[in-house]
C-alpha positions as CSV (number, residue, x, y, z in Angstrom):
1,X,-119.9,111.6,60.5
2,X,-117.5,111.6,57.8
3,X,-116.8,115.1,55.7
4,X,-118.9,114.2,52.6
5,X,-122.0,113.6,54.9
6,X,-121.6,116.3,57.2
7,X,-121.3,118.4,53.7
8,X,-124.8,116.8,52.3
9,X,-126.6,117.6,55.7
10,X,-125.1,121.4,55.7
11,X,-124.0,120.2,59.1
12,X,-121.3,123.2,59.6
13,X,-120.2,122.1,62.8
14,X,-119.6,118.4,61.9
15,X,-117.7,120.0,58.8
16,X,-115.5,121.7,61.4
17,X,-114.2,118.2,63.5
18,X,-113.1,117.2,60.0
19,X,-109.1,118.0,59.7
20,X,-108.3,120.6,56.4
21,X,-105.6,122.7,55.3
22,X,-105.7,126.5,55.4
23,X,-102.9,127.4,52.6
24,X,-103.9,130.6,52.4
25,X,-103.6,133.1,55.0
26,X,-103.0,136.0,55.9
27,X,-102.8,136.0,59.7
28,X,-103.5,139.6,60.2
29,X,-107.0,139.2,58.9
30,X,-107.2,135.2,59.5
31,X,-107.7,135.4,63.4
32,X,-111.4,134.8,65.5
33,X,-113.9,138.1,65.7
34,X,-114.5,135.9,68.5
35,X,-111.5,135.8,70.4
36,X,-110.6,139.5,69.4
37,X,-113.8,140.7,70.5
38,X,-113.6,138.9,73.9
39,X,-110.2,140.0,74.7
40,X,-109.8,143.2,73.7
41,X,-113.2,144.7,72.8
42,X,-112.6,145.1,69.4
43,X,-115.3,144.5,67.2
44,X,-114.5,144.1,63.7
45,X,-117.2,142.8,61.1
46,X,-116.7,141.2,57.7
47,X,-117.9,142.6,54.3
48,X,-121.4,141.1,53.3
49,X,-121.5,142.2,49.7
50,X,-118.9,142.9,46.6
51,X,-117.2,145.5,47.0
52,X,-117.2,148.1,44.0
53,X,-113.8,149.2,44.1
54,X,-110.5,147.9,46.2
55,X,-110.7,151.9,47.8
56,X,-113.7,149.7,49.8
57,X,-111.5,147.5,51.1
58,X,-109.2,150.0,51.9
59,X,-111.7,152.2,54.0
60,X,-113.0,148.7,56.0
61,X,-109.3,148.5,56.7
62,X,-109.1,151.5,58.4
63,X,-112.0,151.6,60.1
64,X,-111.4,148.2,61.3
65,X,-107.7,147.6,61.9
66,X,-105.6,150.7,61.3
67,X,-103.3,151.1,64.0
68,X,-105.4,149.1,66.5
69,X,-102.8,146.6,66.3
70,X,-99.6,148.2,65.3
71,X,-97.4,146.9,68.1
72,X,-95.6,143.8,69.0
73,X,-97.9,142.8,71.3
74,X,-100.8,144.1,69.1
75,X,-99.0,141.1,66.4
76,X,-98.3,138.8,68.7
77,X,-102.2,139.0,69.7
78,X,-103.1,138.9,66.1
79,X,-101.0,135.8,65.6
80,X,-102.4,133.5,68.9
81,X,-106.3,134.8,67.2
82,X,-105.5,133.4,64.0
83,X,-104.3,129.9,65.2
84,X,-107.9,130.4,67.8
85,X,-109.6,130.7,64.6
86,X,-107.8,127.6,63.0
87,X,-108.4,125.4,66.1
88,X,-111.9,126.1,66.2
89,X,-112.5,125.6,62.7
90,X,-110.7,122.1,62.4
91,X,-107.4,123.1,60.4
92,X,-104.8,120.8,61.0
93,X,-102.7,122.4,58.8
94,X,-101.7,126.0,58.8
95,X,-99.6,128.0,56.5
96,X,-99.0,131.9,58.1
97,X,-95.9,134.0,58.6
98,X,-95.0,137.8,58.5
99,X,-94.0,140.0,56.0
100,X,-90.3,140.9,55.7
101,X,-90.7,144.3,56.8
102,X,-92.7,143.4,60.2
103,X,-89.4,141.8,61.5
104,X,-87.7,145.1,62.3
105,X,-91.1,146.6,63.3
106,X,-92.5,143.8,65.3
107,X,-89.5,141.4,66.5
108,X,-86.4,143.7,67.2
109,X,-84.8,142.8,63.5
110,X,-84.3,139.1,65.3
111,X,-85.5,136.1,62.9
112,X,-85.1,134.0,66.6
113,X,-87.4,135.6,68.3
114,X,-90.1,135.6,65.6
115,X,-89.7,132.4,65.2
116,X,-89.9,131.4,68.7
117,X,-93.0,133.6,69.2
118,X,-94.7,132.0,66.2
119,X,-94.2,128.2,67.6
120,X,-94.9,129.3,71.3
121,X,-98.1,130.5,69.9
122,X,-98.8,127.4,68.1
123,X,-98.0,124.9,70.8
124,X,-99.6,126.7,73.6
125,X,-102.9,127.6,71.7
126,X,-103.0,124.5,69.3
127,X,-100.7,121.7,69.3
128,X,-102.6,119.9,67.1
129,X,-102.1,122.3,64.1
130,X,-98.8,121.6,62.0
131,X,-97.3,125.4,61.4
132,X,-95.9,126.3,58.2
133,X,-94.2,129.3,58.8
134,X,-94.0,131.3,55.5
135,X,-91.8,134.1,54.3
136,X,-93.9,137.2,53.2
137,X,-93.0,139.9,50.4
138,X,-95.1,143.0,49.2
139,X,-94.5,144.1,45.8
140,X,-94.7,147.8,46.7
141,X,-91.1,147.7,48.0
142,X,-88.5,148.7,46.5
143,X,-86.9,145.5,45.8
144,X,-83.2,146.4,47.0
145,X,-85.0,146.6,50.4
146,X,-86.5,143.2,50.0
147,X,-83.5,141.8,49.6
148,X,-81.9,143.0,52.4
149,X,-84.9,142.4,54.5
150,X,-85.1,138.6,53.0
151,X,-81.2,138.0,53.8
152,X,-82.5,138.0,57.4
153,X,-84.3,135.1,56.9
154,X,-81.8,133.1,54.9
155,X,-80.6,129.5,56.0
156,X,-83.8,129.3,58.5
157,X,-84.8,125.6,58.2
158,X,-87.7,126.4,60.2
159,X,-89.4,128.3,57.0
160,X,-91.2,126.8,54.8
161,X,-92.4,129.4,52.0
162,X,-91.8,132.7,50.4
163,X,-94.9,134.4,49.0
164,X,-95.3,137.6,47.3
165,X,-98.5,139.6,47.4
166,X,-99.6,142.6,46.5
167,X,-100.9,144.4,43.9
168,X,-99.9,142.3,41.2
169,X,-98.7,145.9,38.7
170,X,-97.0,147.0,40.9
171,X,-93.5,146.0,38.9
172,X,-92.7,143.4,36.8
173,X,-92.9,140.2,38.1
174,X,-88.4,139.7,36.6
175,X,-87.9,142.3,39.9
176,X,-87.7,139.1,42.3
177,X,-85.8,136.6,40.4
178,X,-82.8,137.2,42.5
179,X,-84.6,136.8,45.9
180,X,-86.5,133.9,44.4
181,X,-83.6,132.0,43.4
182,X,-81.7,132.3,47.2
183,X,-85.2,131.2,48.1
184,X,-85.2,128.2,45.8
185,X,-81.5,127.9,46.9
186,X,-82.4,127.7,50.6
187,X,-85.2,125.0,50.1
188,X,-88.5,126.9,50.3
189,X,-91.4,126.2,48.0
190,X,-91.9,129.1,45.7
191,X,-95.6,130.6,45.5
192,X,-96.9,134.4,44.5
193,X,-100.5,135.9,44.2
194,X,-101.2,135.9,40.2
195,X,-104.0,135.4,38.6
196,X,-106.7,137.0,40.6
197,X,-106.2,140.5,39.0
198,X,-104.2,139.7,36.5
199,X,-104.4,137.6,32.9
200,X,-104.2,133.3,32.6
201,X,-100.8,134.8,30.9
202,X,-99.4,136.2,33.4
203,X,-99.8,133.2,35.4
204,X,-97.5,131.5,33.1
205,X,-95.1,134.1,33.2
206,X,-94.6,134.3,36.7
207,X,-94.0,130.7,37.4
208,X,-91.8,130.1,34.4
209,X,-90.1,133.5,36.0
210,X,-90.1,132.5,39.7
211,X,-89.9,129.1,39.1
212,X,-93.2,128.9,41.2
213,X,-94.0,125.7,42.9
214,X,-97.2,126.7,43.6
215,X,-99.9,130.2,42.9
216,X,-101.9,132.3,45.7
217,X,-105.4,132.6,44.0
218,X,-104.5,131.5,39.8
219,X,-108.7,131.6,39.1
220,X,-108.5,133.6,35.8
221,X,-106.2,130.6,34.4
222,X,-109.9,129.2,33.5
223,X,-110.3,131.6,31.1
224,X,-107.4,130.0,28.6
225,X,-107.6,126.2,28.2
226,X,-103.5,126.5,27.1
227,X,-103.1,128.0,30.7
228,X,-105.0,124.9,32.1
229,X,-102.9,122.4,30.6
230,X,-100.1,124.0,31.6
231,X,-100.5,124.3,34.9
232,X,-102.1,120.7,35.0
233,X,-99.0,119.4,33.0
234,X,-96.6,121.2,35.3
235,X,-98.3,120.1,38.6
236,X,-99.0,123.9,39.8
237,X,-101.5,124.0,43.1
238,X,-103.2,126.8,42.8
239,X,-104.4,127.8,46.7
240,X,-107.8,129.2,46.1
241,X,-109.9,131.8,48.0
242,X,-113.7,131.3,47.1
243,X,-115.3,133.7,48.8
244,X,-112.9,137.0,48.6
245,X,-112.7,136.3,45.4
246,X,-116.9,136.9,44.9
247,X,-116.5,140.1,47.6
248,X,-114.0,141.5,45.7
249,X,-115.5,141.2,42.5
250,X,-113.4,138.9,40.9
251,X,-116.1,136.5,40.1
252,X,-119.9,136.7,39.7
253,X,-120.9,134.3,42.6
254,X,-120.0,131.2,44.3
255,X,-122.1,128.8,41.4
256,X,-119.9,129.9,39.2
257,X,-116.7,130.1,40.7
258,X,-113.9,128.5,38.3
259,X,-112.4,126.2,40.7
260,X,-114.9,123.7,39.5
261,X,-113.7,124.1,36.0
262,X,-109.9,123.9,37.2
263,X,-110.3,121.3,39.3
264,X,-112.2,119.0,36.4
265,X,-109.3,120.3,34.4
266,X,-106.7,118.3,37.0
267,X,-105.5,121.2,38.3
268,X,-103.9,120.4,42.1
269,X,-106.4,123.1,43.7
270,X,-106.9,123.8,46.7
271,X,-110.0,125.7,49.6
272,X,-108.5,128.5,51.4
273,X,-109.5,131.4,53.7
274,X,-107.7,134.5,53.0
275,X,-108.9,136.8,54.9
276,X,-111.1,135.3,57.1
277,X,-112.1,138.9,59.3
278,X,-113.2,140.5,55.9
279,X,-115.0,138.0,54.0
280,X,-115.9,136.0,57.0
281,X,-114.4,132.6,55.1
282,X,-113.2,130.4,57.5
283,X,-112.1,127.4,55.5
284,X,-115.5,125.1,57.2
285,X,-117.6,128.1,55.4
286,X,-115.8,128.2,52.0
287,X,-116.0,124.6,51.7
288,X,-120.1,124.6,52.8
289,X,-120.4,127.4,50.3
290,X,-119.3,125.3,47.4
291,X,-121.2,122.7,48.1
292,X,-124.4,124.5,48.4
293,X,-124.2,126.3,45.5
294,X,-123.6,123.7,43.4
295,X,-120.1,124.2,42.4
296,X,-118.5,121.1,43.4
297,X,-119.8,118.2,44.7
298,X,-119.2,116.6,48.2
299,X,-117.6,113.8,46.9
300,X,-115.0,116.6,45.0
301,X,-115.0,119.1,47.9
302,X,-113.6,116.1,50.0
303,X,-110.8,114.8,47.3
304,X,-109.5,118.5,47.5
305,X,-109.5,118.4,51.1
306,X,-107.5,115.2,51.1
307,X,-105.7,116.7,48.4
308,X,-104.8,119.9,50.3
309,X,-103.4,117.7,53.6
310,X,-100.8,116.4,51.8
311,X,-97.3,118.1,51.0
312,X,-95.8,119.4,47.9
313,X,-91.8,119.2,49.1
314,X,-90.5,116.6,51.2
C-alpha cells in the first residue's frame, strides 16, 4: 500500500511502513511512552486538550519529567527511546542532538563521546534511520556562555545543524549573530524557532539576521502574504509541528491549521513531531491528522513527505 492510500483508508499502521522525515525534535520529549514505560516504569502521558497558559506545560513537565532523567544514563536512555519511537513509526530520517549546556552535564565536556553515544545509539537501535545530529541553543543563556559552550562543538563534521529555541523574547534575535556566523562558517545549516509565538515579521528578521536556512515552526508567516512571498522567494523550509501547535494554543484546530495555506503558497514545509510525549504527535499521527480534517489532501500530505526526505545542503 502506497502512502496516499494508506492515508485515504486512515490505515495508521500502513502509514507507519511508509519512510518520512522527523525535522523536528526534541529528543527529550520525542522518545516511546512505550519503551519508557517498559523499561523503567515510568509512565508519562501526553496532553489531550489546549493548554490555557505555557505555566500548563510547565507543571506536566514536572510532574512528568523533572529530574527523573537528569543523569547521563537517564539521557542516554532518553536518546535510544527517541530513535525506538522513530523506528516504530517509519522515520527514515531523523534530525536530534543536545543542547550546548547538556555536554558538560551529560558527556564529561567531551564533544567525542557525545557523538559516539549518539551513533552507537542509532546503529544499534536503528540502522535504518539516517541521524542528523544537530547543535542546540536556548535563548535564556547568557550569550557569552553560548559561545563558549558552542566553541566545543566547532569543526565537528559530524553535525549537521545549529538550532535555537526557546522563548522567542527572551533577547533580541542580533544576540547570536556571532555564533551563527562560525556556524555558517563551519558548514551547518542555520535554523531557529520563530514564528510560533512571535509576528510573520519577525520571521523575516531573524533569517535575514541569522542568515537562516531554514525556521522551527514559521506558522504565523500566514498571516502576511509579503511574509509568504518572501519565504517562498527565498526557498525557507519551514519544519512544522501540527499538533503542538493546536495544544498549545497557537492555532484553533487541526482544519484550520496554516500549513495548508503555506504550503499552496509554495512554501518548502514540512510534518514534524516536536514533542512527541506531550502532544502524543508521532509524525504517522500528525500526518493522519491532516488528512482527516481536511487540511491537506493525501495527494499534498505525500508531496511534503517526499519533499521533507530530501536535503537542503549537500
Amino acid at each position: 500500500m502506497n502512502f496516499i492510500d494508506a492515508l485515504k483508508s486512515e490505515d495508521i499502521e500502513n502509514i507507519r511502513k511508509i519512510p518520512k522525515a522527523d525535522l523536528h525534535n526534541h529528543f527529550v520529549l520525542g522518545g516511546s511512552r512505550e519503551y519508557i514505560s517498559q523499561k523503567t516504569g515510568h509512565i508519562i502521558k501526553s496532553i489531550t486538550k489546549p493548554l490555557a497558559s505555557m505555566r500548563e506545560m510547565d507543571e506536566w513537565n514536572g510532574k512528568y519529567i523533572g529530574d527523573y532523567f537528569n543523569s547521563p544514563e537517564g539521557r542516554k536512555f532518553l536518546i535510544e527511546a527517541a530513535f525506538v519511537q522513530a523506528k516504530a513509526d517509519g522515520v527514515t530520517l531523523l534530525e536530534i542532538g543536545e543542547d550546548v549546556w547538556g555536554l558538560a552535564e551529560f558527556f564529561n565536556n567531551d564533544v567525542g563521546e557525545l557523538i559516539g553515544i549518539f551513533q552507537e545509539i542509532n546503529h544499534r537501535v536503528a540502522p535504518e534511520i539516517e541521524l542528523r545530529l544537530q547543535i542546540g541553543l536556548s535563548r535564556h543563556c547568557p550569550v557569552d556562555y553560548l559561545e563558549d559552550c558552542f566553541s566545543r562543538f566547532r569543526g565537528r563534521k559530524e553535525f549537521y545543524s545549529i538550532d535555537l529555541y526557546g522563548d522567542e523574547l527572551a533577547q533580541p534575535i542580533e544576540n547570536f549573530v556571532p555564533i551563527y556566523c562560525n556556524a555558517a562558517e563551519d558548514g551547518l545549516v542555520l535554523k531557529a524557532h520563530v514564528g510560533e509565538w512571535g509576528t510573520a515579521q519577525d520571521i523575516v528578521t531573524a533569517v535575514k539576521t541569522l542568515h537562516l536556512d531554514e525556521v522551527q515552526h514559521g506558522i504565523a508567516a500566514a498571516d502576511d502574504e509579503s511574509v509568504m512571498d518572501f519565504l517562498a522567494e527565498k526557498n525557507i523550509r519551514l519544519n512544522i509541528t501540527p499538533s503542538s501547535n493546536v495544544l498549545l494554543g497557537r492555532v484553533s484546530d487541526m482544519e484550520h491549521h496554516p500549513i495548508a495555506k503555506l504550503y499552496r503558497h509554495g512554501i518548502d514545509v514540512t510534518v514534524n513531531s516536536d514533542d512527541v510525549l506531550i502532544f502524543d504527535s508521532d509524525v504517522s499521527k500528525e500526518y493522519l491528522r491532516l488528512y482527516q480534517s481536511g487540511c491537506l489532501t493525501a495527494e499534498e500530505l505525500d508531496d511534503i513527505r517526499i519533499n521533507s526526505l530530501g536535503g537542503k545542503k549537500a
